[in-house]
C-alpha positions as a printed Julia matrix, in Angstrom:
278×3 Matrix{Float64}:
 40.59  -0.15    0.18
 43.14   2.19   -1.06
 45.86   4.3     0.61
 44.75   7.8     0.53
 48.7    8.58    0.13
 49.07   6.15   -3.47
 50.2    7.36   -6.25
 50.0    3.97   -8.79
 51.52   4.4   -11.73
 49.24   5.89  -15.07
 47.59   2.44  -16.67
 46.64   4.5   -19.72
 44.58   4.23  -21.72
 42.2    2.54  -19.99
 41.6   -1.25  -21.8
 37.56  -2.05  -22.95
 37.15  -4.17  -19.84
 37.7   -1.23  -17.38
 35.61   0.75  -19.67
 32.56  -1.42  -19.09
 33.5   -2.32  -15.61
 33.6    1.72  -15.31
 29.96   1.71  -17.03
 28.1   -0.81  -14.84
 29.34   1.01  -11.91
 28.31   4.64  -13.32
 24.65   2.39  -13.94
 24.9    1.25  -10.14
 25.4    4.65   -8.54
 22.63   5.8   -11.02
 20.07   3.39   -9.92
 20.9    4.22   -6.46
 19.9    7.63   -7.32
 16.54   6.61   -9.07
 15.74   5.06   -6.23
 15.28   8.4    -4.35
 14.54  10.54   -7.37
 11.22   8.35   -7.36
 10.61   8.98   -3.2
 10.94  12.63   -2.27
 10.66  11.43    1.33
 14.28  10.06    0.7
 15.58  13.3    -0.58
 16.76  14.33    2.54
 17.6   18.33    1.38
 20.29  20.09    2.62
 22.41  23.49    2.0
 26.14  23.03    1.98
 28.33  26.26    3.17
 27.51  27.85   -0.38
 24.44  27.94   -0.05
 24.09  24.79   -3.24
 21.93  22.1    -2.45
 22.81  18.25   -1.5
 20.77  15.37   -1.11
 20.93  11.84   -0.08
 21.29  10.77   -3.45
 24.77  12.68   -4.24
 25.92  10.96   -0.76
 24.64   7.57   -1.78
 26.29   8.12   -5.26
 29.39   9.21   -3.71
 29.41   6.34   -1.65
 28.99   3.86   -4.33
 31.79   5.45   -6.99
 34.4    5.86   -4.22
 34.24   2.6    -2.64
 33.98   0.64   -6.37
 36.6    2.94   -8.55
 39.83   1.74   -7.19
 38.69  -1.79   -7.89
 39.27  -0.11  -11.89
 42.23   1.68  -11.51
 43.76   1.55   -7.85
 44.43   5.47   -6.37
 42.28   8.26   -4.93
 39.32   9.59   -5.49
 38.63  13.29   -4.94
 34.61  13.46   -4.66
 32.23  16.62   -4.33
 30.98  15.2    -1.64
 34.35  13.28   -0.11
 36.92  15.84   -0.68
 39.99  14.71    0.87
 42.48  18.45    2.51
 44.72  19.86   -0.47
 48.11  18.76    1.25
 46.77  14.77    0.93
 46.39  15.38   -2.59
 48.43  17.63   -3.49
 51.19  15.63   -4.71
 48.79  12.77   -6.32
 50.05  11.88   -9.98
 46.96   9.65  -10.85
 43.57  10.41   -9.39
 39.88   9.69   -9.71
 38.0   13.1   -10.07
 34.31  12.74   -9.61
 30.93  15.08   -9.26
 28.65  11.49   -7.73
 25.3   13.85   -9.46
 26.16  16.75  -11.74
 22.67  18.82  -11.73
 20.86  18.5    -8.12
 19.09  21.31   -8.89
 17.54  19.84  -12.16
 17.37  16.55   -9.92
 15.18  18.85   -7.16
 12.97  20.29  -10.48
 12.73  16.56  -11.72
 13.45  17.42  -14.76
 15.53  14.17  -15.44
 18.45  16.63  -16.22
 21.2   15.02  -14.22
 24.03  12.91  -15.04
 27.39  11.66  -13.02
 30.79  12.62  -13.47
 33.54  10.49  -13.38
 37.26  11.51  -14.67
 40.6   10.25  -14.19
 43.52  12.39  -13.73
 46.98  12.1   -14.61
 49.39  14.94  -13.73
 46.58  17.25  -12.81
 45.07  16.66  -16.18
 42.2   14.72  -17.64
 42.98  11.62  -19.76
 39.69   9.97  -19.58
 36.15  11.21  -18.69
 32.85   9.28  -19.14
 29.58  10.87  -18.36
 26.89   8.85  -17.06
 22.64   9.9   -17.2
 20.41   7.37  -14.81
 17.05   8.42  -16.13
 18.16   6.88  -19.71
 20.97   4.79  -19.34
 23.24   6.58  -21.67
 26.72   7.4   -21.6
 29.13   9.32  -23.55
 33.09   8.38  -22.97
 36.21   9.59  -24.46
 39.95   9.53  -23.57
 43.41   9.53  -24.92
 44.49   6.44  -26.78
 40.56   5.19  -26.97
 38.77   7.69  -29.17
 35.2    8.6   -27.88
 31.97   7.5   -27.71
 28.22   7.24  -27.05
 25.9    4.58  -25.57
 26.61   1.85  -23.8
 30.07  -0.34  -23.69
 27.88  -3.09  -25.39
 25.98  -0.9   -28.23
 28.52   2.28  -28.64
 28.8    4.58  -31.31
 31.39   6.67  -31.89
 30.91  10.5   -31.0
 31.21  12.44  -34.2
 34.12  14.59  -35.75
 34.03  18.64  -34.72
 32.76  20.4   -37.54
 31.13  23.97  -37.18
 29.02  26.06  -40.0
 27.84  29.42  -39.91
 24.89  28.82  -37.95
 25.73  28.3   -34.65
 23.66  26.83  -31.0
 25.05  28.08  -27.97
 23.74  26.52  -25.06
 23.53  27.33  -21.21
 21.14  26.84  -18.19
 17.88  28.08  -17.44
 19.2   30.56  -15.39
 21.69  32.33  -18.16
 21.54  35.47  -18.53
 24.14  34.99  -21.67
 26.38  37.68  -21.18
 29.42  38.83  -22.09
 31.16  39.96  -25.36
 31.31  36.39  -27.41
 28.1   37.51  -28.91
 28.83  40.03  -30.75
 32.59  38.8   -31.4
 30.52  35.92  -33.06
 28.57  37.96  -35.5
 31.25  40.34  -36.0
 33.02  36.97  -37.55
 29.7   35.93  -39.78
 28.26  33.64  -37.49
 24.26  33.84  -36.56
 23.84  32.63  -32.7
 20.58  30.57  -31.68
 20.16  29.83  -27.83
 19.14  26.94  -26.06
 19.14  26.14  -22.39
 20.16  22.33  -20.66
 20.74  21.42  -17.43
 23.99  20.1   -15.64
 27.02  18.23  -17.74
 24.56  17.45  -20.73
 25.31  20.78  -22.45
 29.2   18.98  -22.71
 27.32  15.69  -24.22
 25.53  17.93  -26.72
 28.73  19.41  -27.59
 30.59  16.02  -27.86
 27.36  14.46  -30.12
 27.45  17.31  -32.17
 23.79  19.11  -31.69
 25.77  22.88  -30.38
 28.8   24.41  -30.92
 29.39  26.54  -28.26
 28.78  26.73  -23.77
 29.47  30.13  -22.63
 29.82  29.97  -18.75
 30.25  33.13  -16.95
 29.58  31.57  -13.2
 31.03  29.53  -10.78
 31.97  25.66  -11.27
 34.52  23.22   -9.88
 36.67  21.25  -11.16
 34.57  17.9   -10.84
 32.43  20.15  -13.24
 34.63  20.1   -16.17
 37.2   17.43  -16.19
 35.01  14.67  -17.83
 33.36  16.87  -20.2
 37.02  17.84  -21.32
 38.46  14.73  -21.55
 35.68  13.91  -23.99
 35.63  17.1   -26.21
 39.27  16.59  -26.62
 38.58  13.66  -28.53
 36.09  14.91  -30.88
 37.91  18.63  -31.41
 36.74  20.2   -28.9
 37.77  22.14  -26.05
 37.58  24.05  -22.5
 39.04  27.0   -22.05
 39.5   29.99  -19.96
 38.52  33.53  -21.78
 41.67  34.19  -22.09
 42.76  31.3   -23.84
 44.55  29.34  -21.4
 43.91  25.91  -20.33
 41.52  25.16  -17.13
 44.15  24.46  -14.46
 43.15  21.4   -12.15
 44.63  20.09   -8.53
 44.67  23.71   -7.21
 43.87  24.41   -3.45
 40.71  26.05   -4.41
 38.78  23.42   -6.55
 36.79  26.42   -8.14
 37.28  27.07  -12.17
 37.57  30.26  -13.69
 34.76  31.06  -16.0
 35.3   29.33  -19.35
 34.02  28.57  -22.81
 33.72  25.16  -23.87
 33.39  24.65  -27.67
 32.53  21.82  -29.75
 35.49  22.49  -32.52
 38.61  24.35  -31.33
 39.0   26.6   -34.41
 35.71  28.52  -33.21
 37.89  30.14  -30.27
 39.77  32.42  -32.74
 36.59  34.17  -32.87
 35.31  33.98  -29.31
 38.48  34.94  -28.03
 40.27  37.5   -30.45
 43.15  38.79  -28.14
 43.88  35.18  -27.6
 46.0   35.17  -30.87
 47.26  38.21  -30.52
């Protein structure tokens, strides 16, 4: 068991055997929250003080990743669902950052639409992320010094090079309403927009594989919410950014993001965000 107060030095990047070691755990956590997706008597539904949902599988999850990640790389881990007071971690140079299931909602619709979050954080920054979806198995991975990837440790293929056309998927959840100006800032540059709707962190994984260019958010996330996802897509071209321009800013007091565009090749932001060149 870890001291909530160390700070171990970065072991960057991480080697293939932490990789896998990171995998199976990701597969252990996700079994643990098969088990309940299959019995809704285990579900055990209730509210948290906004009002989102929580069940007993993002607890056992939670359980499961934050007793078994320092065993990978030894410091804290700052959990939805264990988040330790801002002045502990404040001053944390290396980190586990981790949403235990990404997607209750979709998990509460069983619509298999869930996945589990798992970065690590160096200076308030990702430097790896690896995204991990229990009803299939499947992961996608990606972090500085390593490339990134899709599959599993023992069958990966590597996630694809960022490369947009004029025909372009932009994806959000069921509930979008897709606002906002990037629509038309799109076809003012040439582009023609198609919309598709995904739950939870897989719109990031469609990104990183290639199959949409673009995930408009204009609502609230957390930080847990995004710092795989970028991790990845800043392997493969991609990025997350705020509508301004500016990089998402992580360790803050309030874990909430600012809405943000994630994009699947970073020269597409010159046309979402015009005044950002300016």
């Amino acid at each position: 068991m870890i001291s909530p107060q160390a700070t171990s030095a970065p072991q960057l990047p991480l080697t293939p055997v932490q990789v896998s070691a990171l995998y199976q755990l990701a597969r252990v956590a996700g079994d643990a929250i098969l088990t309940i997706y299959r019995d809704e008597r285990l579900w055990q539904q209730v509210a948290k003080a906004d009002n989102s949902p929580v069940t007993a599988a993002d607890i056992r999850s939670s359980e499961i990743l934050v007793a078994g990640l320092g065993a990978i790389v030894d410091c804290p881990v700052v959990s939805e669902e264990a988040l330790p007071d801002y002045q502990m971690r404040k001053d944390w140079s290396l980190y586990w950052l981790i949403d235990p299931m990404d997607g209750t909602r979709e998990f509460l619709h069983r619509s298999d639409e869930f996945v589990i979050n798992i970065a690590l954080m160096s200076h308030q920054q990702p430097v790896f992320g690896l995204l991990y979806r229990p009803t299939s198995g499947l992961a996608w991975w990606g972090g500085e010094g390593i490339g990134a990837f899709s599959g599993s440790p023992e069958a990966q293929a590597p996630l694809p090079t960022a490369r947009v056309t004029k025909r372009l998927v932009a994806l959000g959840s069921r509930r979008s309403s897709w606002a906002g100006a990037w629509r038309e800032h799109l076809t003012d540059a040439g582009y023609r927009v198609e919309t598709e709707s995904l739950g939870s962190a897989l719109k990031f994984a469609r990104l990183a594989e290639g199959g949409a260019d673009l995930y408009p958010r204009l609502g609230l996330t957390c930080e847990w919410d995004t710092a795989a996802p970028q991790a990845i897509l800043a392997q493969t071209g991609g990025a997350i950014v705020q509508w301004n321009g500016e990089p998402l800013v992580y360790g803050k007091d309030d874990i909430l993001n600012p809405y943000f565009v994630a994009v699947r090749d970073r020269s597409l932001l010159a046309a979402l965000i015009p005044s950002a060149g300016q």
